[in-house]
Structures are given as structure tokens and as C-alpha cells.
N, C-alpha and C positions, 0 to 999 in steps of 0.2 A: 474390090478385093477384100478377104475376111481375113484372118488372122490366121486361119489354116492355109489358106491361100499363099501365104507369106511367108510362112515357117516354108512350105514347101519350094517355095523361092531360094530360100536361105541354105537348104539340101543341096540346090541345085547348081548353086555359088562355094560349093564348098571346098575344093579343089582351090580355087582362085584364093578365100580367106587360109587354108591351112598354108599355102606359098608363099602369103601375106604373113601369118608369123612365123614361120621359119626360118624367113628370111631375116626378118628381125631379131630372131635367135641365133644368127650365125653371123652378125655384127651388134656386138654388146655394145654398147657405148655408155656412159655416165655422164651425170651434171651440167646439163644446156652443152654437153659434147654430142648431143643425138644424132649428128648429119645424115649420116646415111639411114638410121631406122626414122627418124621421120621423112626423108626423101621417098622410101618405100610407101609410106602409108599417105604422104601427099599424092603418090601415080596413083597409087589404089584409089582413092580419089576421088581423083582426074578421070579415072578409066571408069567409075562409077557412075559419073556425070555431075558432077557436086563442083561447085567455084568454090577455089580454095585459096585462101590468104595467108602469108607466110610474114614469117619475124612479127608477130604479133608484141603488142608493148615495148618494143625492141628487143623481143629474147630473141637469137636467129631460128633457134627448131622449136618456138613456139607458134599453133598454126591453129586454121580453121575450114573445115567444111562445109560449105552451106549446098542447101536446096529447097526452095519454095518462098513461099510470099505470103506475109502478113505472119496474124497471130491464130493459134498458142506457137510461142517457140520451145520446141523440145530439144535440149542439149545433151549429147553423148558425152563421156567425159573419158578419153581415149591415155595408155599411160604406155612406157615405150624405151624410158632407161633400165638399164642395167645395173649389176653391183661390182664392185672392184674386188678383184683377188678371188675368183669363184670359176675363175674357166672351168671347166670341163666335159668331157666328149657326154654327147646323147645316147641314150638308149641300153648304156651298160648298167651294171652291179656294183661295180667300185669303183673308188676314188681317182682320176685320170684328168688331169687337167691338159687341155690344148695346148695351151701356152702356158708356162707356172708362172702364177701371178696374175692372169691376163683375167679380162671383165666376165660376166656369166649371168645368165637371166636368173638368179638363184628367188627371186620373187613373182617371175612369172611374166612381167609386164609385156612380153612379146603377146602376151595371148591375151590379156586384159588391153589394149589396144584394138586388136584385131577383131575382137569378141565386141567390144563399143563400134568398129567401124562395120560389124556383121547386122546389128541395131539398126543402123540408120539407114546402111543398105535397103534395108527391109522396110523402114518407115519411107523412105524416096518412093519404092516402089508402089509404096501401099498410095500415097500421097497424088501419086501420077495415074493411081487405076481410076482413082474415087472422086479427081477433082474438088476436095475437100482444101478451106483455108490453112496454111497453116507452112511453116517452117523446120525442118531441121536441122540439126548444126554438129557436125563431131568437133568436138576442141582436143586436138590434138598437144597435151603438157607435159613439159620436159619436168629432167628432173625432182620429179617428189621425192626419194629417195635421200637424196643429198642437200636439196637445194629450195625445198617447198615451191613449188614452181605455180601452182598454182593460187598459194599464198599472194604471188607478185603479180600474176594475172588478174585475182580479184581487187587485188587495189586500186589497178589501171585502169579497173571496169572493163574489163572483156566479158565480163559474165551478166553485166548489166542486161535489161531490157528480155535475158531469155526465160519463159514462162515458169518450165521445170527441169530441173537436169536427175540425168541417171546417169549409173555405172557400177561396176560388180568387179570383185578380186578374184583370182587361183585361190584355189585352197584345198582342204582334203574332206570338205563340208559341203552341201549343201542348203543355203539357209538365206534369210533375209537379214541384213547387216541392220539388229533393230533396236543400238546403243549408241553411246557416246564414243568421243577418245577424247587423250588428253591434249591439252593445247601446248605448246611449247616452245619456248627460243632456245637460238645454239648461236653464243655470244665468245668470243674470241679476246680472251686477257693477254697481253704483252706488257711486258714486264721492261725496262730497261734503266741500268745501271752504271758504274765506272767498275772498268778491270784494273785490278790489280795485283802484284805479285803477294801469294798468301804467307808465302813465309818470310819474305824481309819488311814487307809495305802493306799488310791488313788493313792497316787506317789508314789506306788512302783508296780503300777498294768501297764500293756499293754495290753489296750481291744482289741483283734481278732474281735469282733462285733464292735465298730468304724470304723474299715477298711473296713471290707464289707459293712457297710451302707453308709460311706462317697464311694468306687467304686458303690454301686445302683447309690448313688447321682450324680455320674460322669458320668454314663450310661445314665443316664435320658437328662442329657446336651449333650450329646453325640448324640442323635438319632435327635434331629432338624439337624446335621450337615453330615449325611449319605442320600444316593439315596432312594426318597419313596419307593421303592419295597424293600427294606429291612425290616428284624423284629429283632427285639432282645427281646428274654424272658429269664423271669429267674426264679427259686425259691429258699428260703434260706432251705436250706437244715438240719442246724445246727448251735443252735442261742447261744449253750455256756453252754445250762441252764439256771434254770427257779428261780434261785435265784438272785434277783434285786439287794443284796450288798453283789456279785460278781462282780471283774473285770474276764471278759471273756476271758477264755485260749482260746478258740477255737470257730471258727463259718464256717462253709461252703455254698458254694451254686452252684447252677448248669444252667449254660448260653446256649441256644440254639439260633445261631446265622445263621439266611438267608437272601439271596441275590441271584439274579437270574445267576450269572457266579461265577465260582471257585475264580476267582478274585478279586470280588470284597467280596465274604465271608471272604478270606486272610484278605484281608485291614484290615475289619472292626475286625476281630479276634483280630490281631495287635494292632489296636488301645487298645479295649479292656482289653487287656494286660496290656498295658501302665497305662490304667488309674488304674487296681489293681495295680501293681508295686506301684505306687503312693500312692496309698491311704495306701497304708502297710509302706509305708516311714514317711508319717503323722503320723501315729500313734504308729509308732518305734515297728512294729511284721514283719513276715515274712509272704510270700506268695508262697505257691506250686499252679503252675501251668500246669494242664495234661487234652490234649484232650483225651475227650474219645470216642469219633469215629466222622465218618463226611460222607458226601455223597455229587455227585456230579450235578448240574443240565442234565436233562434229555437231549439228544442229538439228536432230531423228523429226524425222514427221511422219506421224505414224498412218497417215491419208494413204501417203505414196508406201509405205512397207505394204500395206493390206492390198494394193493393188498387186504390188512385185509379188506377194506370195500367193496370190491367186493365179497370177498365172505360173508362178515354180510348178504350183499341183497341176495347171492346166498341160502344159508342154511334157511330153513322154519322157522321161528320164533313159538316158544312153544306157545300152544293152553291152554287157562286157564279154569277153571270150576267156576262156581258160588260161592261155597264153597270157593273157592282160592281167590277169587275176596273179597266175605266176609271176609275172614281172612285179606287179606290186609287193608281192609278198618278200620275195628276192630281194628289193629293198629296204621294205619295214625289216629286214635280217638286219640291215646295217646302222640300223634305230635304236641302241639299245635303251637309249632316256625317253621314246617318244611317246605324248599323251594319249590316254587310253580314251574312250570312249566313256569308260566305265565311270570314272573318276569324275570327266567332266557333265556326264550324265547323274552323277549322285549329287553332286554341290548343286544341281538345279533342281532334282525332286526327291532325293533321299535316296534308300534302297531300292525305289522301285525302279528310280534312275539308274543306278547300278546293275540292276538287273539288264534291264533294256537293253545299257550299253555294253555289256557283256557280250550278250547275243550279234552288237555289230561288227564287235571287235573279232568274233572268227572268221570274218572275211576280210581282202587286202585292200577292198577298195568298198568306201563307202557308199553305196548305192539308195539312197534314202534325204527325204526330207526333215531336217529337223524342223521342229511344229513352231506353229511362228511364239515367238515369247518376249513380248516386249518387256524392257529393262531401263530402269533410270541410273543405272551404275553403269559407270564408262567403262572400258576394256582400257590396258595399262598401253597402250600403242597410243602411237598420233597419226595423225595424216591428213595431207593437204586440201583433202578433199571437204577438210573444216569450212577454209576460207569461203568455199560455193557456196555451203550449206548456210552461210551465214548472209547469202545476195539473193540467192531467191529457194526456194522448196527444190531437196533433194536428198535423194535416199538410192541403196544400192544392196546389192546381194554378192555372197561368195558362192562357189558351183565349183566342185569337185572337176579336180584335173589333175591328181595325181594320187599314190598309196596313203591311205589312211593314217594321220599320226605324221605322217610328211612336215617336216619344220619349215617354214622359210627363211631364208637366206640361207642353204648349206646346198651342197655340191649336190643330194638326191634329188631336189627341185630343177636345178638344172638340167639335170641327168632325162629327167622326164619332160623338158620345155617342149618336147619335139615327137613323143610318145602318143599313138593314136587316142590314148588314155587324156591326154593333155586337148588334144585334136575335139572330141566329143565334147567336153566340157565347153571349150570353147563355142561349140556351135551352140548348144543349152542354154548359156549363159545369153548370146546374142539374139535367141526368139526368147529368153522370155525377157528381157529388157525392152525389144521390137514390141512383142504382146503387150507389154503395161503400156508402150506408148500411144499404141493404137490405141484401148482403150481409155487414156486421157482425151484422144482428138476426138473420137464417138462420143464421149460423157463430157461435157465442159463442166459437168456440174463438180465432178472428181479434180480438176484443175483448182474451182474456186475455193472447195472444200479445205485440199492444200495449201490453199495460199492463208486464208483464214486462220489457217494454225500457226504454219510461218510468221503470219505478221505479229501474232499472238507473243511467239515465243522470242522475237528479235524484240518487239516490245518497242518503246518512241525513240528508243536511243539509236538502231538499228546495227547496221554492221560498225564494230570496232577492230580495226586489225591490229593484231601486234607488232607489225611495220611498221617503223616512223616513215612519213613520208618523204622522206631524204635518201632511205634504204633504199639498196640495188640488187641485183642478182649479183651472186658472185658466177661471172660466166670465165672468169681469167681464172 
């Protein structure tokens, strides 16, 4: 079996995958909550022919796929939560949530899932025409969105021992993912104090809310004195109560902390620390301090992007209808802040980039490769998909599945999770992931190429995770 052979496979399965995320569009779940969207894609499967292992590390909806024997192992890296407060109905123009408040694939991961399990479909198949050695694996990880999920997976070594892993985003692009992100903890301050009455007993009260506002106050001093490409945000989580004479028992808040190397997120974490510590000394309460997960920056190997963009150009890019073209546009209506093309084609090559993007911005949906451009400047996001990249060679693409300018996380990505526009990308996205893997197993010399660089760039120190090894999933 060749590669066209297999794409055609993947045509022929396609009915089966779009039902596959559907279905997982129509139970959102969040944060190691995944039950039923990874129950879907553990049948899918099972019905594929792949042995499948479930509660990996002991998350319960963390899983795996296997098929084959021996080496190179090729990893799919399958994604499958939802986001909170984003319900709403498919396929319309405006704003309409199912349930208000209720969960919603506003990121897509029903079809970034299903698009990795359309991958390895295809590498099984290829795997069983050709009698060629070799293994592949979807991992199936909850989670990232909230909980870095695969953060916890690579510390437990689940990612150990596999040769190269792939995977690809939703997006309103096109492109090979051929940068960084930032690494980042999200660390949880509690604050705790004595109540007391404000107006006859002040001196016998210790506000918990002092201490967290005098540490904002230190934070805010704080950030003229850290590397621009850092962020630190925060929100107060728990302010005591809504009665002004009260002295405040308790107040909390929750810090998310990036920087573009592990190291320099440590530092500033540290500091951070410091300055709670402090500010809980001022105001004579105590301070609990507990990470609650972290993720590593992304690790580019530019072996494996040259592959994945060879085959973006190899694979035919999905053909749109008029209708589709409508519907996107009908959407980008309800965009009024959304990025142009233009804009971000001009910060990459000046006017000429402006030009360009001009010309793509009169249509609703992006139909086009952007040219591969590798970068050593990280993009201000983070993602779990660090911690992989940091255990063996891995790299990944974004592929258009919805109107151009489309933001993620807002009700228009939802709205389109289920859209034949969504549908198409996904099958795109899952032969050319298929295609680069093939050609890993045909070329071993492309595997070793990869690794060489890999080892290069993790250096003798190798994987550091920003988990202490004490850390847990917060799965409660």
C-alpha cells in the first residue's frame, strides 16, 4: 500500500470518523471529566482493530491505542476536552447556547481527536498491507485545556520508548506549527486568617484579603523586573465574603505563570512565592501554596516540520461550495475584532505580506498553504504538547476547519465543530499526518535525522518537567 492507496482508505472511512467527532461534539466534557468522549474514541478503536489501554498513569480517560510490533514507534497524539461556558447549537449565525453555561467544543478538540485517530487508521492499514516492522499508537489525553494532561502523562513515562509522535490543531490556517510556546504553571495561593468584627474588634481580626492584595501589589512591581516575553495573570478566586465589617478569614486566587524555557518559568514562580510568603508575614495569616499543573515549552524539530509540509503540498486541499463559502462569511459578520490576514502577513514580510494577505482576506475561508517559515520566537500560548516534545521528536500542523479570522474559544468555533467545513479539514489534516508517517517507516534515515536534532536540542540534561514529582492531576 502507497500513500495514495491510504488517503483513499481514509475517503472511504469517512462517514465512520465525521460520527466519531460528532459525537464527541455533542458530549463536551472538561478536565480528566472526559467519560463518554473518550469512551467514543476507545470503540472507534476497538472497532478499528488497535488494543486499547485505558486509565493510563491513573488518569481514568487517559488511554491508548496500539497496533503492531517492534520499532519505529509512531505516536498520534489525540485531544478530546471541551471548554466550560461555551455551549452552543451547530451550524447557525448567532449566538444560541444549548444549555446556558453548559460546556462546548469552542477549541475544536472533537475533530483534533478524531483527525489523530483518522492518522493511525491509515498508518494500521498501511502497516498490515506491507508487512513492514513497526508500531502505532494513538494516545488518547485528557484535559490540556485545564489540566495539562499530558504534562502528567510524560512524567509517568507514557511517552517513553515511542520513536516520533505527531498531531495537528483546528484552526482558520493552514500551516506547519514551526515555533515555540510558552511554558507555564498555574499555581493556587490561599490565603488564611482570623475573622473578626471590623467595627468594635479590628485588633483581633487577620485579613486573609490584605495579603492577597498587598501580593497582587508585589506582582504588579514585580513584572517591570522580569524578561518581556513573560506573562503573569491572575484572578482572585475568593475574596472572604461580601460583608465589608468583616475581617476576612479567607481569600484565594489563581496565578498563571509564562515564559518561553522551563527556566525561566521556575525563576519567576519562585519569586512569586516569595512575594506571597511576604505579604502573609505583613499581615500575620498563613499562606498555602500548591501547583496545580504546569506545561513545558514546545521543543520544534525542524526534520519532522519538512516532512509534515511536504506532504500539506502533497495531499489535495478540500474544495468548498458556495454555501460553505456563505456560511463562513455569515460568520466572519459576527467577528468584528477578527485578525486579518493582511496584518499578519505584513509583520512576516512587510508590504508585500500585506499585499498577499489582502488578496486572501476576500474570501471566507482560507483555502491556501501558508509557505513553511521557520521561527525561533515562540507564539504567546502554551500547550501540553511541550512536555512530548521534550521525551522524544515531535512536531505538528494547524489545517483549516472553519471561517477565516475564526478565534478560538468563542461560541463561532463551536457553532462550526460539526460544519462539513470542520468535516473536510479534519479528513486533511489526518492524511497528511498518515503521509508523514508513512514516510518516516519507508525512510528510517528521516527518523534518525530527527532524533539527532532532538538529542541536540534536550542537550545532557534531558527532559526537566515543571511538575514536582509529588504533583497530581487535579481530577476532583
Amino acid at each position: 500500500m502507497n500513500k495514495t492507496e491510504a488517503f483513499q482508505y481514509l475517503d472511504s472511512q469517512q462517514d465512520f470518523l465525521f460520527h466519531t467527532s460528532d459525537s464527541i461534539w455533542d458530549n463536551p466534557e472538561t478536565d480528566y471529566h472526559e467519560e463518554k468522549s473518550s469512551a467514543i474514541l476507545k470503540n472507534a478503536l476497538t472497532e478499528a482493530g488497535f488494543t486499547v489501554q485505558s486509565g493510563l498513569t491513573g488518569i481514568p480517560t487517559a488511554f491508548s491505542g496500539s497496533y503492531g510490533s517492534g520499532k519505529p514507534v509512531i505516536g498520534f497524539l489525540g485531544e478530546f476536552d471541551a471548554l466550560s461556558g461555551l455551549s452552543q447549537e451547530a451550524g447557525i449565525t448567532e449566538k444560541k447556547p444549548i444549555a446556558e453555561g453548559g460546556n462546548g467544543h469552542g477549541c475544536g478538540h472533537n475533530l483534533l481527536g478524531t483527525g489523530s485517530l483518522a492518522a493511525a487508521i491509515a498508518v494500521k492499514k498501511y502497516l498490515e498491507a506491507s508487512g513492514k516492522p513497526g508500531t502505532v499508537i494513538f494516545f488518547g489525553c485528557p484535559a490540556e485545556e485545564g489540566g495539562s494532561g499530558k504534562a502528567f502523562m510524560a512524567k509517568a513515562g507514557v511517552f517513553d520508548g515511542v520513536d516520533i509522535a505527531l498531531s495537528w490543531h483546528p484552526n482558520n490556517l493552514n500551516s506547519v506549527w514551526s515555533f515555540s510556546t510558552l511554558a507555564n504553571v498555574r499555581v493556587h495561593y490561599s490565603f488564611k486568617g482570623v475573622s473578626a468584627h471590623a467595627g468594635t474588634s479590628p485588633h483581633l481580626g487577620r485579613s486573609a484579603l490584605d495579603a492577597l492584595e498587598l501580593m497582587n501589589m508585589g506582582v504588579q512591581f514585580l513584572r517591570e523586573h522580569i524578561i518581556p516575553e513573560a506573562r503573569i495573570h491572575y484572578a482572585i478566586t475568593n475574596t472572604g465574603g461580601t460583608a465589608p465589617n468583616v475581617v476576612q478569614a479567607e481569600a484565594e486566587s489563581v496565578y498563571l505563570i509564562r515564559a518561553p524555557k522551563n527556566s525561566q518559568v521556575q525563576e519567576i514562580y519562585e519569586r512569586v512565592n516569595q512575594i506571597a510568603k511576604g505579604a502573609a508575614m505583613m499581615c500575620g495569616v498563613e499562606v498555602t501554596i500548591e501547583l496545580e499543573k504546569a506545561c513545558s515549552n514546545v521543543l520544534v524539530n525542524r526534520c519532522l516540520e519538512k516532512v509534515l509540509y511536504e506532504n500539506m503540498k502533497a495531499v489535495e486541499l478540500p474544495e468548498y461550495s458556495e454555501e460553505e463559502y456563505s456560511f463562513a462569511k455569515a460568520l466572519q459578520d459576527t467577528m468584528p475584532q477578527r485578525t486579518l490576514l493582511a496584518d499578519r502577513f505584513e509583520r512576516l514580510m512587510g508590504e508585500k505580506g500585506r499585499q498577499i494577505g489582502a488578496e486572501y482576506d476576500k474570501k471566507s475561508i482560507n483555502r491556501f498553504i501558508i509557505p513553511y517559515h521557520p521561527s525561533e520566537k515562540p507564539v504567546s500560548g502554551s500547550s501540553d504538547v511541550g512536555d512530548v516534545s521534550w521525551v522524544c521528536p515531535t512536531s505538528q500542523i494547524v489545517a483549516v476547519t472553519c471561517a477565516g479570522g475564526t478565534p478560538e474559544h468563542t461560541w463561532q468555533m463551536v457553532a462550526q465543530g460539526k460544519s462539513s467545513i470542520a468535516h473536510k479539514g479534519l479528513l486533511y489534516a489526518g492524511k497528511v499526518l498518515a503521509g508523514a508517517a508513512i514516510d518516516l517507516l519507508e525512510q528510517p534515515e528521516l527518523i534518525q535525522e530527527a532524533t539527532e536534532e532532538f538529542k541536540r536540542k534536550t542537550g545532557p540534561e534531558g527532559y526537566q518537567p515543571l511538575l514536582p514529582p509529588e504533583a497530581q492531576p487535579k481530577i476532583d
